[in-house]
C-alpha positions in Angstrom: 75.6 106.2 126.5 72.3 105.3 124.9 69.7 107.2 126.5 67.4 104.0 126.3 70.3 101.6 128.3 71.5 104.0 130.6 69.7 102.9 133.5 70.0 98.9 132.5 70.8 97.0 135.3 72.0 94.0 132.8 75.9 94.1 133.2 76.2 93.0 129.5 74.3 95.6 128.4 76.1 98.4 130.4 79.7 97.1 129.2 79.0 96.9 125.2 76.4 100.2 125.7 73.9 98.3 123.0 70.4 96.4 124.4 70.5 92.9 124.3 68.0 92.3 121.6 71.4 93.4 119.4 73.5 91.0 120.8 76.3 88.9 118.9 78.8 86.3 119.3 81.4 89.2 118.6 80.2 90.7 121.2 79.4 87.8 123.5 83.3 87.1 122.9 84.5 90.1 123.8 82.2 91.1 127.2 84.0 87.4 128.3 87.6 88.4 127.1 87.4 91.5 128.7 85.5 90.5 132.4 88.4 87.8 132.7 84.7 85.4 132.1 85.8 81.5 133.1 82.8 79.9 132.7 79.6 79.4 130.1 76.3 77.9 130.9 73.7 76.9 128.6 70.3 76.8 129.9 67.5 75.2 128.1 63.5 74.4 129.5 63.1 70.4 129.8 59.2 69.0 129.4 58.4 69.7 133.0 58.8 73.5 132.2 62.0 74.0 134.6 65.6 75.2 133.6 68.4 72.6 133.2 72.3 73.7 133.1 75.3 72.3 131.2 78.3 73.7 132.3 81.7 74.1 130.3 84.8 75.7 131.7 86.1 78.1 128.7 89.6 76.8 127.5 90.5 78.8 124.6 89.3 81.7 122.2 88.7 78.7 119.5 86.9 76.6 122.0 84.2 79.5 123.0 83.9 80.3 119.8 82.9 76.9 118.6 80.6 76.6 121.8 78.7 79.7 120.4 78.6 79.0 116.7 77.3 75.2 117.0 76.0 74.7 120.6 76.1 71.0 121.9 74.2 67.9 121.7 72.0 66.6 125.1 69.9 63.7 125.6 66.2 64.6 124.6 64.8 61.4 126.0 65.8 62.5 129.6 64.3 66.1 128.9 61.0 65.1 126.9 59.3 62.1 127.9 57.7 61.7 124.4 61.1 61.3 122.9 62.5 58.0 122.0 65.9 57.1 123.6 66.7 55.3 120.2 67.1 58.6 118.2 66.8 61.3 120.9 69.8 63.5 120.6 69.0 67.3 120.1 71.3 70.3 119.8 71.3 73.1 122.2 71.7 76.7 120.5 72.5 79.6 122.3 70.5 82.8 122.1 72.4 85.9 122.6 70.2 88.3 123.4 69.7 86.2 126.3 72.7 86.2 127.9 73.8 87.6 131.4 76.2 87.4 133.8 75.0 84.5 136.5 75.0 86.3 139.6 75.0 83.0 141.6 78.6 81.4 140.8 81.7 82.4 142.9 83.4 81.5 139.2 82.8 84.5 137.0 80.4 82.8 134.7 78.0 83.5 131.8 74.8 81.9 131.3 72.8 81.8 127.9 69.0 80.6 127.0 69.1 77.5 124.6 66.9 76.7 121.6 66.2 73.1 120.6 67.3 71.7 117.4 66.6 68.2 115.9 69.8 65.7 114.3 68.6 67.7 110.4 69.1 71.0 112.0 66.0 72.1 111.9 63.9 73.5 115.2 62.7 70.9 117.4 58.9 71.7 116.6 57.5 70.3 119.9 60.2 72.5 122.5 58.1 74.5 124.1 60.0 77.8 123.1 59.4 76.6 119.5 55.7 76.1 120.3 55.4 79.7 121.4 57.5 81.0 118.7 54.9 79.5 115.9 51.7 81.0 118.0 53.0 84.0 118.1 54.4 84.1 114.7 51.1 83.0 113.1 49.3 85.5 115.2 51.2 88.2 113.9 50.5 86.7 110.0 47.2 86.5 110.5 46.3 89.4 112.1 49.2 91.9 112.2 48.7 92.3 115.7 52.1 91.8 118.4 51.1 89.7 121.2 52.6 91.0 124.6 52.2 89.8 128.3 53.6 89.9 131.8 52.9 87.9 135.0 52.4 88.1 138.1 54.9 85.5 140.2 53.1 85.0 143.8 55.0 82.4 146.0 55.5 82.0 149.9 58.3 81.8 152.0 58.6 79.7 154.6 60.3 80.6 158.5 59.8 79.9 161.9 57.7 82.4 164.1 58.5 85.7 164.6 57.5 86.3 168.2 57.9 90.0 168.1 56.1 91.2 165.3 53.7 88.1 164.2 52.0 88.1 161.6 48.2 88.5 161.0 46.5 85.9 158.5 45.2 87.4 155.5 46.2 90.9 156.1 49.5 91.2 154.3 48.7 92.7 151.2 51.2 95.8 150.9 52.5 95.2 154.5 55.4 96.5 155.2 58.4 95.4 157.4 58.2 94.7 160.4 54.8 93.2 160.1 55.5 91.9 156.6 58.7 89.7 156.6 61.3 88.7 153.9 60.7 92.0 151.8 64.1 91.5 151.6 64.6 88.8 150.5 62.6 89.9 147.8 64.1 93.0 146.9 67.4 91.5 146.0 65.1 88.4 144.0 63.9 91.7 142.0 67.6 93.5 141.7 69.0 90.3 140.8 66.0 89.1 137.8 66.5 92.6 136.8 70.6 91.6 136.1 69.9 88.8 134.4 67.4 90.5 131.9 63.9 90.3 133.5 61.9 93.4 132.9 59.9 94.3 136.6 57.0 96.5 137.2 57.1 96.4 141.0 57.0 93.7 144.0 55.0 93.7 147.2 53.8 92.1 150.5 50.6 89.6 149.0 47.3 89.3 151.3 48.5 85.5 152.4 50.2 85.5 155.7 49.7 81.7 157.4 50.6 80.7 161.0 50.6 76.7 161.0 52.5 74.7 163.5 55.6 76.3 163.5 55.9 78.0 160.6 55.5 81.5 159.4 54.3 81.7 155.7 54.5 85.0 154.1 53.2 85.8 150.7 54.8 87.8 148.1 54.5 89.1 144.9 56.7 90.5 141.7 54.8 91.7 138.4 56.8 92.2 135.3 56.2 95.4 132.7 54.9 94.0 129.2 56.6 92.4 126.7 56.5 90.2 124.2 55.1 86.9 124.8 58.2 84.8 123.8 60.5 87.3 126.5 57.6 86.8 128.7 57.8 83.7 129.2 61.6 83.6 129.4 61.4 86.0 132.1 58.9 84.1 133.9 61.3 81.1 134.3 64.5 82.9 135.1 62.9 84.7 138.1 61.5 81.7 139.5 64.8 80.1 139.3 66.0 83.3 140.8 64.2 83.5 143.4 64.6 79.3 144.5 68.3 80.2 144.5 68.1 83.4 146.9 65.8 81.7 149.2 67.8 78.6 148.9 71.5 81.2 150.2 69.2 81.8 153.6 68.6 78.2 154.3 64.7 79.2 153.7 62.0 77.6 151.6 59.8 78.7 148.9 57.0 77.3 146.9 55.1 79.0 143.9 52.8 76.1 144.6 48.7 76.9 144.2 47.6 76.1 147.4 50.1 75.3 150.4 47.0 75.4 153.2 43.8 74.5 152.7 41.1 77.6 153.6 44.0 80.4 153.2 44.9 82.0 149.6 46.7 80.3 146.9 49.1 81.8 144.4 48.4 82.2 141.1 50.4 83.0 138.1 47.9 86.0 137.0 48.8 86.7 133.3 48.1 90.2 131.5 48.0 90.7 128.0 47.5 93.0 125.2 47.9 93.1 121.5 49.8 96.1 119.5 50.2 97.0 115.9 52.5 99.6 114.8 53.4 100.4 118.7 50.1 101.6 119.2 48.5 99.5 122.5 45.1 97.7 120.8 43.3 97.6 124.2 41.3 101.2 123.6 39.5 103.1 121.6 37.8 106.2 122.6 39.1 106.2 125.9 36.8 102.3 126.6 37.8 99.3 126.0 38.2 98.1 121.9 36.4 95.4 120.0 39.7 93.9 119.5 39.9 93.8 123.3 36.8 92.2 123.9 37.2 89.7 121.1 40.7 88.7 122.6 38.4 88.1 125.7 36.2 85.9 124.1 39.2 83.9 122.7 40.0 83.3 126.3 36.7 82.4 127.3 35.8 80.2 124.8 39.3 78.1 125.6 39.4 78.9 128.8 38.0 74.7 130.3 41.4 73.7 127.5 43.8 76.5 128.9 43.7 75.1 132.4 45.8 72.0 130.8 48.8 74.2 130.2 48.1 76.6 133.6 47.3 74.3 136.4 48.8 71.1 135.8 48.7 69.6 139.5 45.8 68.3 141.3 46.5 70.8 143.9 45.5 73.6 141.3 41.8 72.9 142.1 42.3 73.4 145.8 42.8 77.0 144.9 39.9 77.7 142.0 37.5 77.8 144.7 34.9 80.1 145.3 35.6 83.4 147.6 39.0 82.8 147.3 39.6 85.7 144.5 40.2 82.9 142.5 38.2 82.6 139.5 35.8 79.1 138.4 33.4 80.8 136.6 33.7 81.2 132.8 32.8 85.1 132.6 34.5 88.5 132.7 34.2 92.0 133.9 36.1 95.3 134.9 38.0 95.8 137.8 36.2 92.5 139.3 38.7 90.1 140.9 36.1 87.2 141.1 35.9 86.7 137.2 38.2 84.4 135.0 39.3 87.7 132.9 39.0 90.6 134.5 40.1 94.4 133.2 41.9 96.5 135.5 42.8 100.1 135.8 44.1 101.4 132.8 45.1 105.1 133.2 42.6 106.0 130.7 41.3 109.5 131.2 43.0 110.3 134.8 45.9 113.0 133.4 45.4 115.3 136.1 45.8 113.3 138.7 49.7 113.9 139.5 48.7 118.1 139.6 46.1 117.5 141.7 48.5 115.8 144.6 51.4 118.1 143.3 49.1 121.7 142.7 52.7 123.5 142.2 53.3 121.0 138.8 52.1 121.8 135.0 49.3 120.4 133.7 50.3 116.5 132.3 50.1 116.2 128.8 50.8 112.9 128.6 48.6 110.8 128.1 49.1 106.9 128.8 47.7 103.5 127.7 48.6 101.0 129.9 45.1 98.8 128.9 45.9 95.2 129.4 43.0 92.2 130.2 44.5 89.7 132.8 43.5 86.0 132.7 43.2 84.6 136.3 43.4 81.1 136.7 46.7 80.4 135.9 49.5 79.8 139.0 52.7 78.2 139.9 52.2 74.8 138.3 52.0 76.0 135.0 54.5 75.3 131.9 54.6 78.9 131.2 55.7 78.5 127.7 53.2 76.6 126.8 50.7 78.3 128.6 51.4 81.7 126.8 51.2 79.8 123.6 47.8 78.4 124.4 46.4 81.9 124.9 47.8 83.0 121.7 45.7 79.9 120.0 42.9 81.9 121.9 43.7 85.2 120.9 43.6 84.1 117.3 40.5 82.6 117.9 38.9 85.1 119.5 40.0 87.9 116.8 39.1 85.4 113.8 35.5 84.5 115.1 32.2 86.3 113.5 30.5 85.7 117.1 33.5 87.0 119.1 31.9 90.2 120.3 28.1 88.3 121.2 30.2 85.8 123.5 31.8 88.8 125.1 28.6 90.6 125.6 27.0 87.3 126.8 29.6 86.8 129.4 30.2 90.0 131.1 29.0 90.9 134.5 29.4 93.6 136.9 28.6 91.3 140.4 30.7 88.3 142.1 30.5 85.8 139.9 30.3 83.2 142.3 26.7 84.4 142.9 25.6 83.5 139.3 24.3 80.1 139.0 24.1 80.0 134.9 27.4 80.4 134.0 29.6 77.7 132.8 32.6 76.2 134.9 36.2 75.7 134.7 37.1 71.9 135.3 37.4 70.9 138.6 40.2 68.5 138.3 43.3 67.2 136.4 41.7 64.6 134.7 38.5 67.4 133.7 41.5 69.7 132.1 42.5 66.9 130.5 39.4 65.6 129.5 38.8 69.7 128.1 41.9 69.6 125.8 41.5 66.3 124.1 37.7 68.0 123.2 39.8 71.0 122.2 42.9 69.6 121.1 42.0 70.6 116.7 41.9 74.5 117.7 45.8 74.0 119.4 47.1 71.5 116.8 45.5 73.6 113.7 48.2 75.2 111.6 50.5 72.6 113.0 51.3 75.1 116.8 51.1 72.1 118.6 52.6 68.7 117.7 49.6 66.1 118.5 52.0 63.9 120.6 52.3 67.3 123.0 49.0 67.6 122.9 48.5 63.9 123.5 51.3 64.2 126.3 49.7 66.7 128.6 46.2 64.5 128.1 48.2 61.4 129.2 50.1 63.3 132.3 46.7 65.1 133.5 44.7 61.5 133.9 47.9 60.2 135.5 47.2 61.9 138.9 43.6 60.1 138.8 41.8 62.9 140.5 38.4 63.5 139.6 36.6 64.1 142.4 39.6 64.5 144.6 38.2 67.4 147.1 35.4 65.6 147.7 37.2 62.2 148.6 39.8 64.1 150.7 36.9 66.2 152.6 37.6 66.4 156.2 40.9 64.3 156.0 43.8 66.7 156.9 46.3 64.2 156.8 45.6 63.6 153.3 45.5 66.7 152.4 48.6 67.5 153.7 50.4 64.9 152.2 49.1 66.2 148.6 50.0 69.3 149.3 53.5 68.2 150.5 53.9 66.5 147.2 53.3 69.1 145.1 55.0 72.1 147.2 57.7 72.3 144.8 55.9 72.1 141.4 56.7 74.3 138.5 
């Protein structure tokens, strides 16, 4: 077996021995000839960023092999609201390299990720997937730099009271079991995105543990490895779906909502990135951070009031980019600083010795790593994750075109808690101030033709739908309110 697939947990990949970026129909065909396969899916992203299913039981060799040579039409009126029922049919296309065995069905069942198509057969330019496709494609044209990313997924699960090992609020980051609950639930969340092709860097116990009423609400967290940004955001929405279903087989609830109580932490959708050319990582140079690095941080910076459109899309977003809530509001960056929008972490850079220094009987390590990523912080649960991604690659391009890049960069990096500085710009405060950002923004996202105006236009119109500048103050000191809102919006993303 290939020595690069031997250890892929992707049941596809392990029965044709050949990664899934090489996927065909042939082979698709075969893996469901052979696995006695009855079923295919065909999963696609509607406008609210969620996956949708059609389902078709397999009835012949002719039949599959017409389902995976033309795909099928859907209705893109009900998926996009910007398209008009009077000419909305689409075709769905299947991707291949996508394609995994749905470990959720009692019916042996394949599932594949869906492109959109218009009626001329020609990509559907506003489908999200499309969107990121052309950012990232245009990226690499104009700069010959490879866009990669991963995310952090933080979400809560939901139980009654443990009365033998409570919990403590705010002191469950890295807990373990017994005094962290549901780890396993999330272990077999991360064995089973792993199956179904999601790359994972690790999961853990998060610092939010709530007591409220009745209810135990414990925080978790699983990171992906890099990637590129397309499979990135791929990933993103096939472990949320993931872990909805798992939670959903033990009757309990989850939310990857931004703020489920008021005054304890939110979860956030914290996005790395880094940019690569000729599979070299960017992020360094001389063992410190690169001028490309810092440019792609001013990129973010500079778009960072516009971003907020595409990563926190629900009014309760701005109950969790608060203040000393290691959530960012400030418009700034640092190293290792978790109170800035883009912060740098740890990235192995220089530290070879430290494995022979906890294991003095092993060989000096010669191998020298570059893990360098930046990680954008406001982001969370709400977010339309393709789009998202595709916004920061507007900002990446802008940041590594602009002659000022490095001056906003050195401007706007600080070593202290940024919510101590009183000169730095803010990030908006509201729905309707995101939306209110993008529509002054919108030329840098629809330049080059990335983002279709009516998207653009879309997101404006949705954003000053929820009618909530201001909302935090209004809602001060009503809990009932407050609780409603978050009630609506527990679900979202």
């Amino acid at each position: 077996m290939d020595k690069h697939i031997d250890l892929n947990p992707n049941k596809i990949v392990s029965f044709l021995n050949k990664p899934s970026e090489d996927f065909t129909k042939t082979d698709i065909i075969e893996y469901i000839e052979k696995n006695d396969i009855k079923m295919l899916n065909f999963r696609y992203l509607g406008g609210d960023g969620r996956l949708k299913t059609l389902n078709f039981v397999i009835n012949s060799h002719e039949h599959l092999n017409s389902l995976l040579s033309n795909g099928e039409r859907v209705d893109g009126s009900s998926l996009f609201s910007y398209i008009d029922p009077s000419s909305s049919d689409l075709y769905v296309i299947p991707k291949f390299k996508t394609a995994f065995l749905n470990p959720f069905t009692d019916i042996p069942t394949i599932d594949i990720l869906c492109a959109y198509f218009k009626s001329d057969g020609t990509p559907l330019e506003s489908a999200p997937e499309n969107i990121l496709k052309n950012a990232h494609d245009l990226l690499k044209k104009k700069t010959g730099y490879t866009f990669e990313a991963l995310g952090e997924l933080e979400y809560y699960l939901l139980s009654e009271i443990d009365s033998i090992y409570p919990i403590i609020e705010q002191k469950g980051y890295h807990e373990s079991h017994p005094f962290s609950k549901w780890g396993s639930i999330r272990r077999e969340a991360m064995k089973t995105i792993s199956e179904i092709g999601g790359k994972i860097k690790y999961g853990h116990a998060e610092v939010g543990n709530i007591i409220h009423e009745d209810l135990e609400m414990v925080q978790h967290e699983i990171e992906f490895l890099p990637c590129s940004v397309e499979d990135a955001a791929d990933q993103l929405v096939l472990a949320k779906w993931a872990v909805r279903e798992i939670a959903y087989k033990y009757e309990m609830e989850v939310s990857f909502a931004p703020k489920i109580i008021v005054g304890h932490a939110g979860s956030g959708l914290h996005i790395h990135c880094r940019l690569v050319k000729d599979n070299e990582n960017a992020m360094v140079e001389n063992d410190k951070l690169s001028s490309v690095a810092k440019k792609l941080i001013a990129g973010f910076l500079k778009l960072s009031p516009s971003l907020t459109a595409f990563g926190n899309t629900v009014p309760t977003s701005f109950l969790r980019l608060v203040p000393h809530q290691e959530a960012p509001t400030s418009i700034c960056w640092g190293d290792k600083n978790r109170s800035v929008l883009v912060r740098v972490p740890l990235g192995w850079l220089g530290v070879s010795d430290m494995v022979k220094i906890a294991n003095p009987k092993e060989p000096v390590n010669n191998h020298t790593v570059n893990n360098q990523t930046v990680e954008l912080r406001n982001p969370d649960g709400s977010a339309n994750v393709h789009l998202l991604l595709a916004g920061m690659t507007v900002a990446a391009i802008y940041g590594l075109e602009h002659p000022e890049s490095l001056k906003i960069a050195e401007k706007l990096y600080i070593t202290d808690d940024a919510s101590s500085r009183k000169n730095l710009d803010q990030l908006p405060s509201s729905c309707s101030e995101a939306a209110d950002s993008l529509d002054r923004d919108r030329h840098f996202y629809e330049k080059d033709g990335i983002f279709p105006p009516k998207t653009i236009s879309g997101i404006i119109r949705e954003l000053k739908n929820y009618n909530d500048k201001d909302l935090s103050e209004k809602l001060f000191g009503n809990a009932d309110a407050l609780k409603d809102l978050i009630q609506e919006f527990l679900h979202c993303g």
